[in-house]
C-alpha positions, 0 to 999 in steps of 0.5 A: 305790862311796862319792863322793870329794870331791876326786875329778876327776871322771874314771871309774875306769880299770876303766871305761875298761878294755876287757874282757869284754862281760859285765856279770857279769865286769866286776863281779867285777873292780870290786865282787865283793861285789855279785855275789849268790854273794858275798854273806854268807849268812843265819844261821837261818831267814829269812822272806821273801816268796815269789812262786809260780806261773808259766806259758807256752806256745808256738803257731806263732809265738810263746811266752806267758809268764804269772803269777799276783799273789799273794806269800806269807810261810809261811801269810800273803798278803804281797803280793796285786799282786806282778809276776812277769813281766818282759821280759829284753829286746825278745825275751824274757821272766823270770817268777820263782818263789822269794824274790820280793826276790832274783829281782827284783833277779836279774832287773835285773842279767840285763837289765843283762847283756843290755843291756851285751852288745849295747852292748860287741858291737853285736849281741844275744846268741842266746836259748840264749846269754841262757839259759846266762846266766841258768843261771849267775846262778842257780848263783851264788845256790846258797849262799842257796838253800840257806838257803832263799832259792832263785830258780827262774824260767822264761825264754821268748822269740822264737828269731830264727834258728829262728823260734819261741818257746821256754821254759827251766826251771831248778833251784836249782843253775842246770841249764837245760833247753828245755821243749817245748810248755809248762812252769810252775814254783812252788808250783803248777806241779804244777796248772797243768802238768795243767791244760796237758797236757790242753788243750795243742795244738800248733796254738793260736792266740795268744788260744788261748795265753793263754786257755790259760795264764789257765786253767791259773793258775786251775786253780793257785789252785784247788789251791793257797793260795800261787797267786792267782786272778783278783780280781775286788773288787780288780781284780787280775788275772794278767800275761799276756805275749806274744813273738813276731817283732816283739818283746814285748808285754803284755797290758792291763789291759783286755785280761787282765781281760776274758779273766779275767772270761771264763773266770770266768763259764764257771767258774761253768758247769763249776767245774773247767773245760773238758774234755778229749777222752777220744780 
């Protein structure tokens, strides 16, 4: 909104208006061309960073939600410390996969709709109702996915009335399904998802979790260019995050680069990585 010079000082009245408490709604009626489904769409081929894989997992009392730091531009590294990983309030988290511009500026406007609601109604949205949210932010970036510059994040939290950790896939269209166990979306998803579907298991502790995910990332980059290890030169290493009941948290840099030089070092035992029981 361009500054008045003999303006008052006083807010708009569509500020003082009381109205819907989403954020989104609100900015529909004041400034519906900030909305990303508003905006004009690019013409031809537009070359832009990507960000690439993202893991989680659940374990009895809570979920992990994990990155790798590499961004991508065709064939070219674009960015080699991206952060990809992002708490969406105190209780859960967004890991974006997709035109790394446009998912982080989704993922400001889905903390600000967050933050707007518990202001306006003084208690917090559930975690299916941040889930629906999140869906219709993504349905309305449909247009520019189909330029191309599509946004496909994984959403995870700390479900305060059933008392677990879930996760949230969705598509380009913003069609929303619950995964159970663990999930992983971007370029190497398909890795990483065979990489948990073996070592999975429903009773792993919290350190098990996010060794867990920070093996399957390895298995990722191992097969796929877009997805990057761990570095050890440049100190870059995956972001690793933690939601449970008393809220969210992220692992150290201490922390993250002690359980990657860990599984490095066994990596050079067993190049491909732990095994699996046959039965």
């Amino acid at each position: 909104m361009e500054a008045n010079p003999r303006s008052t000082g006083r807010l708009p009245a569509a500020f003082l208006t009381p109205g819907s408490s989403s954020f989104m709604d609100f900015l529909a009626d004041h400034s519906p061309e900030l909305l990303p489904g508003n905006r004009k769409l690019p013409e031809g081929i537009v070359e832009a960073p990507h960000g690439t894989t993202i893991v989680a997992a659940t374990f009895p009392g809570g979920v992990v939600l994990a990155g790798d730091r590499r961004a991508t531009m065709g064939n070219m590294i674009a960015q080699r410390d991206i952060e990809k990983v992002f708490p969406a309030d105190e209780y859960s988290a967004v890991g974006i996969a997709g035109t790394a511009g446009l998912a982080v500026e989704m993922v400001k406007l889905f903390q600000l709709e967050l933050e707007h609601f518990e202001k306006v109604e003084g208690a917090t949205l559930s975690l299916e109702g941040k889930a629906n949210r999140l869906s219709t932010m993504i349905r309305g970036n449909l247009g520019m996915a189909m330029q191309g510059l599509a946004v496909v994040p994984l959403f995870a939290g700390w479900d305060e009335g059933k008392e677990k950790g879930r996760i949230f896939s969705y598509d380009v269209t913003g069609g929303r399904s619950e995964e159970h166990g663990f999930a992983a979306t971007g370029s190497g998803s398909i890795f990483a998802r065979g990489s948990m579907k073996k070592l999975y298991r429903a009773d792993l502790t919290e350190e098990q979790a996010t060794t867990l995910v920070v093996q399957a990332l390895y298995d990722a980059a191992d097969d796929d260019s877009a997805t990057g290890g761990p570095d050890m030169a440049r100190r870059i290493f995956p972001i690793v995050t933690v939601i449970t009941d008393e809220g969210f948290r992220r692992l150290s840099e201490a922390e993250s680069s002690e359980l990657a030089r860990s599984i490095t070092e066994r990596r050079l035992e067993q190049p491909d990585g732990p095994r699996a029981a046959l039965l």
